[in-house]
TORNURO-812182 format. One record per residue: residue number from 1; residue in three letters; x, y, z of N, C-alpha, C, O in turn. Coordinates in steps of 0.02 Angstrom, whole numbers. Layout:
BEGIN
n res nc1 nc2 nc3 cac1 cac2 cac3 cc1 cc2 cc3 oc1 oc2 oc3
NUM ALA X Y Z X Y Z X Y Z X Y Z
...
***
This chain:
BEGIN
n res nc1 nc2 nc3 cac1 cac2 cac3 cc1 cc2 cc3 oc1 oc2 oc3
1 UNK 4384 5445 4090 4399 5383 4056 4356 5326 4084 4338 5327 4143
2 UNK 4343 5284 4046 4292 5228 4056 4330 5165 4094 4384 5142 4076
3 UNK 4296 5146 4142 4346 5075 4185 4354 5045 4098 4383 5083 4060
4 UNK 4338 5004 4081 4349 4957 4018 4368 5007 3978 4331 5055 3980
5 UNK 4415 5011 3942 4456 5055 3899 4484 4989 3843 4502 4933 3860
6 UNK 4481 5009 3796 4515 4971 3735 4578 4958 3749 4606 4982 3798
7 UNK 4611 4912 3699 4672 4881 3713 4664 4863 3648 4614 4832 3631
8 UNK 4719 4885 3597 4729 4850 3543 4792 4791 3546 4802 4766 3491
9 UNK 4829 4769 3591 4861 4718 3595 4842 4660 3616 4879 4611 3607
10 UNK 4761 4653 3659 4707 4603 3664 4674 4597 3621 4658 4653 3599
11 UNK 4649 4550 3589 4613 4539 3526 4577 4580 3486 4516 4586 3477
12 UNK 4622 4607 3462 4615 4657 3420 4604 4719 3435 4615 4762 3392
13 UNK 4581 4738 3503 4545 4804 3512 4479 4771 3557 4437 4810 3578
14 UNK 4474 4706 3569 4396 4706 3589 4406 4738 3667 4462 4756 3687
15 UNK 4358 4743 3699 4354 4766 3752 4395 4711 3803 4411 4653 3792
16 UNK 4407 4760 3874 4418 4694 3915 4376 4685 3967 4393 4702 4023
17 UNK 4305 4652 3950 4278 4658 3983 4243 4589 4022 4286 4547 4038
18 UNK 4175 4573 4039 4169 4515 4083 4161 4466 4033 4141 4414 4059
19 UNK 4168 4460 3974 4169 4393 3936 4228 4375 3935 4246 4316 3934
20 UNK 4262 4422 3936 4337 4396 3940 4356 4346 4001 4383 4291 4000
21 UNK 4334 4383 4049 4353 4335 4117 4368 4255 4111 4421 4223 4105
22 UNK 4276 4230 4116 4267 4165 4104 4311 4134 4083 4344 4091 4111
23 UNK 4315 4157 4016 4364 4119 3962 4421 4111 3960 4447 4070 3924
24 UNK 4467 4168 4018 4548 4163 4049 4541 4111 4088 4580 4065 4082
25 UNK 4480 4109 4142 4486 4066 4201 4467 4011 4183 4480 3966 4223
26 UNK 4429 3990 4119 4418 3914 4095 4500 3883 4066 4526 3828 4066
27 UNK 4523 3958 4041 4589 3907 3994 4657 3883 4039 4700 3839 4035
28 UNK 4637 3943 4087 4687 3938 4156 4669 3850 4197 4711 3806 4210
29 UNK 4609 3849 4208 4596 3771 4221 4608 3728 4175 4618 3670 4195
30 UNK 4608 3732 4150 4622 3674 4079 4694 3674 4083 4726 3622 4076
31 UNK 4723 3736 4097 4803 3715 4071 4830 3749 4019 4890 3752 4008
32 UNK 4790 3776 3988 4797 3802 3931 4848 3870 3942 4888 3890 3899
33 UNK 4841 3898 3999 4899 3961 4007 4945 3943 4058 4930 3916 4112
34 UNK 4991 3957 4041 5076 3940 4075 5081 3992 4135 5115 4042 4124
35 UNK 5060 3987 4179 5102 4058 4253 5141 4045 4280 5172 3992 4287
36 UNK 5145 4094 4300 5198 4093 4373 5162 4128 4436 5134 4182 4428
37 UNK 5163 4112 4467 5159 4141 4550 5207 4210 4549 5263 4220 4527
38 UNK 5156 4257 4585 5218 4321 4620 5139 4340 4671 5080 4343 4651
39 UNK 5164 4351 4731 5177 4366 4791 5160 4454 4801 5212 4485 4811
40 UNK 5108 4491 4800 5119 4551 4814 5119 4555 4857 5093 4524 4902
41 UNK 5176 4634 4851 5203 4660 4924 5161 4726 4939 5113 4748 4908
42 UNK 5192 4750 4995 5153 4813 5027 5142 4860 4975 5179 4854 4926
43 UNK 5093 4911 4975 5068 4949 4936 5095 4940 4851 5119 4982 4812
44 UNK 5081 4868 4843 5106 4864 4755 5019 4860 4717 4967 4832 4733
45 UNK 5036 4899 4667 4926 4868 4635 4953 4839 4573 5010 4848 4553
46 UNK 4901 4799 4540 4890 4763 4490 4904 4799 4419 4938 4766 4380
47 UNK 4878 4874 4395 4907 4915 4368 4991 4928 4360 5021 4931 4307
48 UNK 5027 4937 4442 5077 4952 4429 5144 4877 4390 5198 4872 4362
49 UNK 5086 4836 4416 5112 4760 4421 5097 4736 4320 5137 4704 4285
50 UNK 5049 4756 4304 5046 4736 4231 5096 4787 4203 5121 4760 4153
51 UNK 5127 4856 4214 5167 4889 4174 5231 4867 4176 5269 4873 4128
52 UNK 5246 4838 4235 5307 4778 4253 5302 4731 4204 5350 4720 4167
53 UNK 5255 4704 4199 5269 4615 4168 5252 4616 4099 5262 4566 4064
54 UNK 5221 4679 4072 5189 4675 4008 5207 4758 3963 5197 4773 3904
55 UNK 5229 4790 4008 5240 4868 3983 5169 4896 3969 5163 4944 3931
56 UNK 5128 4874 3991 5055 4899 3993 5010 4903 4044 4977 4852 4050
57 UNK 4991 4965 4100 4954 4962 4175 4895 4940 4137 4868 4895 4170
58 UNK 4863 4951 4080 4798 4945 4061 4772 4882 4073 4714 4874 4093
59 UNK 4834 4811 4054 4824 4758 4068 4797 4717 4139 4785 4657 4147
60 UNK 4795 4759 4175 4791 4732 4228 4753 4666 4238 4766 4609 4256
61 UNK 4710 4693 4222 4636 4649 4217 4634 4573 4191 4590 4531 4195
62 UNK 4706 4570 4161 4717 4505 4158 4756 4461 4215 4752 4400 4223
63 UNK 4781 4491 4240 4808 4470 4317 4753 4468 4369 4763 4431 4418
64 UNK 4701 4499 4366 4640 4502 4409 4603 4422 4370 4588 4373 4403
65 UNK 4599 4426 4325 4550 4376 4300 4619 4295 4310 4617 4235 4325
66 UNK 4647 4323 4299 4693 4248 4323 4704 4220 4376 4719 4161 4376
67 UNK 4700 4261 4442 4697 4264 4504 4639 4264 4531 4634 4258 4592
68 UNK 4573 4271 4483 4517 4265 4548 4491 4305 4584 4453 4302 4632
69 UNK 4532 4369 4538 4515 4437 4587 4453 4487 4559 4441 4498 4500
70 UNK 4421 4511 4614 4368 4565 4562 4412 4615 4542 4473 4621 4540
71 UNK 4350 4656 4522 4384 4731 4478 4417 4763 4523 4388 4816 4532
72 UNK 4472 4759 4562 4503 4806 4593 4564 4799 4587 4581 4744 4566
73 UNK 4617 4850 4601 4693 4888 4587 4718 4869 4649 4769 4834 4650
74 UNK 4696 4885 4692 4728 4868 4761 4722 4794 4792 4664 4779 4804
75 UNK 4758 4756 4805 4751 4690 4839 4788 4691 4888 4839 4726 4888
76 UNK 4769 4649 4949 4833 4648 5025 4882 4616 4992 4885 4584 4940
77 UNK 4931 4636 5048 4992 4611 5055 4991 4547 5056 4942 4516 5078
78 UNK 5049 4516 5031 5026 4438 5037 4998 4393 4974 5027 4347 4946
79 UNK 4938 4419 4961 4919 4394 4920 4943 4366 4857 4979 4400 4821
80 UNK 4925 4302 4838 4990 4284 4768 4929 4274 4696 4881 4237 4682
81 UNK 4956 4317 4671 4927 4328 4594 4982 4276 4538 5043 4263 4542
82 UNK 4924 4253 4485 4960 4242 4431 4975 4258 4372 4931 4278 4335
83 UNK 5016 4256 4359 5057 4303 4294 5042 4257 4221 5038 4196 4228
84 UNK 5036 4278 4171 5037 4220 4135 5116 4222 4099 5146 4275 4090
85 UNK 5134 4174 4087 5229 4162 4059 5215 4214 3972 5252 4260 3955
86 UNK 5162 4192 3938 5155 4221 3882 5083 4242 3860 5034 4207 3849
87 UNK 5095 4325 3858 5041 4350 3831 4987 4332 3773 4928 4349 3768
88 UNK 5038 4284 3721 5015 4280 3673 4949 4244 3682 4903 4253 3642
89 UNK 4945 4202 3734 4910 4143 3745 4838 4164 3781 4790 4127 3791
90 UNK 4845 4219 3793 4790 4265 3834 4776 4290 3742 4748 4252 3702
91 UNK 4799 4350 3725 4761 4342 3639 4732 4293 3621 4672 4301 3609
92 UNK 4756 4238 3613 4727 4174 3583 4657 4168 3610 4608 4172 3573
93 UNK 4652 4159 3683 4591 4139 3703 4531 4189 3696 4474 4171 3683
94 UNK 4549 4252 3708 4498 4314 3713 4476 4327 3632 4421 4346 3612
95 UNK 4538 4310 3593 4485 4344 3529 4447 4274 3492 4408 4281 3445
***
């Protein structure tokens, strides 16, 4: 399976890939997406953390791009990622 894998609940199917980024982390400065703070704990990854908040591990990558994080699953302990309050608003901007 390919790191970037489709997602038809992100704009339409497009990829999630590095154009996407930018454009979370511009709307995230602007204001434009609503988060919350959460705090990962010991051996939790970003995968297991998007099937929590979204019913989808595939998503991850939107918690990476909201947080500042590169392409990786594993982050330390500690570290505080942001969630966005509504998905919808991540659609909006990516497609």
């Amino acid at each position: 399976m390919r790191r970037y894998t489709r997602d038809g609940r992100i704009a339409g199917g497009k990829l999630a890939s590095a154009q996407a980024v930018p454009k979370i982390r511009r709307a995230r400065d602007l204001g434009l997406i609503q988060t919350k703070d959460y705090i990962i704990q010991e051996s939790q990854r970003l995968d297991h953390l998007a099937a929590r908040f979204f019913n989808d591990s595939q998503l991850w990558w939107v918690l990476a791009a909201l947080s500042d994080i590169g392409w990786a699953l594993q982050v330390p302990a500690g570290t505080i990622i942001k969630v966005p309050k509504n998905l919808e608003a991540i659609k909006a901007i990516v497609g």
